[in-house]
N, C-alpha and C positions, 0 to 999 in steps of 0.2 A: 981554509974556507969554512971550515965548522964552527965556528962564534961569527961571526956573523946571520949565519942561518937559525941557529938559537936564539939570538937576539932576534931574529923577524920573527920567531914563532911565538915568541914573549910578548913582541909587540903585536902582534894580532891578535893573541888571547887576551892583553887585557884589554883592546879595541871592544872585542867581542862584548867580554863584560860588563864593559860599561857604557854598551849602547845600546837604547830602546829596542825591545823585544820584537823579535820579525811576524812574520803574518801568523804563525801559532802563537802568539801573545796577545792580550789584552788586557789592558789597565781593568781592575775587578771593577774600580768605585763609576767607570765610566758604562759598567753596560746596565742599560735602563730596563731591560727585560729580558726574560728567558723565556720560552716556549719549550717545554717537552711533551714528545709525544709517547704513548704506550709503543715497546717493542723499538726504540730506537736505543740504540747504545749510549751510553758514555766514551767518549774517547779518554784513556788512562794513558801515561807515557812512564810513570813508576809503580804505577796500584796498578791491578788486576782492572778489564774493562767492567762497567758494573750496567744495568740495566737504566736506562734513562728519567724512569717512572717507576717504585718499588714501593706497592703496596704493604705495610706489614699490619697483623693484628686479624681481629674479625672482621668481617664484612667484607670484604678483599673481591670474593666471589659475585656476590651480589650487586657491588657499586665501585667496581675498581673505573680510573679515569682513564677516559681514551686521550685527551688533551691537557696538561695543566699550563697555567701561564701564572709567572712569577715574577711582579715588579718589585725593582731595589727603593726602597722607602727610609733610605739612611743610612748611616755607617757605624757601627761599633766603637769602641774605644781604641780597636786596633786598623779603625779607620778600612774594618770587612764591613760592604753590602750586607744589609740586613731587607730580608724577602719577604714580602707578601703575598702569598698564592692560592689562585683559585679556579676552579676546575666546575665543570657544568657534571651533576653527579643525576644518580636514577631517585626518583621521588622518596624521599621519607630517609636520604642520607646527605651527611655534611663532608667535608673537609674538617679532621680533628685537630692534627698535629702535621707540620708540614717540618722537613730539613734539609736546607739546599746545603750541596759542598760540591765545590768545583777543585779541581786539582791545582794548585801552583803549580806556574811555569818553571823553576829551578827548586822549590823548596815548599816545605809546606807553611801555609802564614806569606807566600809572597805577592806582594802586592799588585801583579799581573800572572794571571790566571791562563790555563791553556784553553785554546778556544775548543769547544767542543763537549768541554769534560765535565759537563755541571750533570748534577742527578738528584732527584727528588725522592726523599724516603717520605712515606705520609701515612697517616692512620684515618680509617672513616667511621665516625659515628652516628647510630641509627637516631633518628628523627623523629616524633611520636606526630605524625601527621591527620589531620580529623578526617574521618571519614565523609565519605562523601553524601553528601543528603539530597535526597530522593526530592526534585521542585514538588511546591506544593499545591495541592489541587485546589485553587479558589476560579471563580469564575465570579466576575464583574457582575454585579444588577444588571439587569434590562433597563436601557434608558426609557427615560418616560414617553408615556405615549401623548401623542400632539393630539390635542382633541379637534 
């Protein structure tokens, strides 16, 4: 009775394989945005968990993001989401450099992604903002007087 039962388990694994990914997968090129939040994880299933929002560089202190939101605006030549992101920051700083990487679901480079596991590394730079000017003190003529 033991070839038989290795053959079911052959034939369920290559079932396995070659069927559409269960609810921790997602087709990458299909998701149209990402939202992360400060202090949210990444979910990792082969890499370490990594922090959802990961300021690096100067300014970190000053203008780190409590929200970013990153739409897919096309695909690479390896046919990876290419992201666009942008985050509401404190006066006088930008969004510099942004780099999304979500984890594959079997592999790195696979074309369905684990849900969860996207994380944004980002750099911000400072902004030369004009100061702000003092209204100016004019006062209107006196309209004419009505004889």
């Amino acid at each position: 009775m033991r070839p038989p039962l290795l053959l079911l388990a052959l034939l369920l694994a290559t079932a396995a394989a070659l069927s559409p990914p269960g609810p921790a997968g997602v087709l990458a090129s299909s998701v149209s945005a990402l939202t992360l939040r400060r202090g949210e994880l990444a979910i990792r299933a082969r890499t370490p968990t990594v922090s959802a929002l990961r300021c690096l560089g100067r300014h970190c202190e000053e203008a780190e993001a409590g929200v970013m939101q990153c739409k897919n605006v096309g695909s690479d030549d390896m046919q990876m989401p290419q992201w666009k992101c942008e985050a509401v920051l404190k006066d006088g700083y930008r969004l510099d450099t942004t780099s999304v990487s979500c984890e594959g679901l079997t592999r790195p480079g696979d074309p369905y992604m684990l849900k969860g596991s996207c994380a944004v590394d980002y750099t911000v730079a400072k902004i030369a903002v004009a100061p702000a000017r003092e209204p100016s003190v004019w006062a209107a003529p006196p309209p004419p007087s009505v004889p």
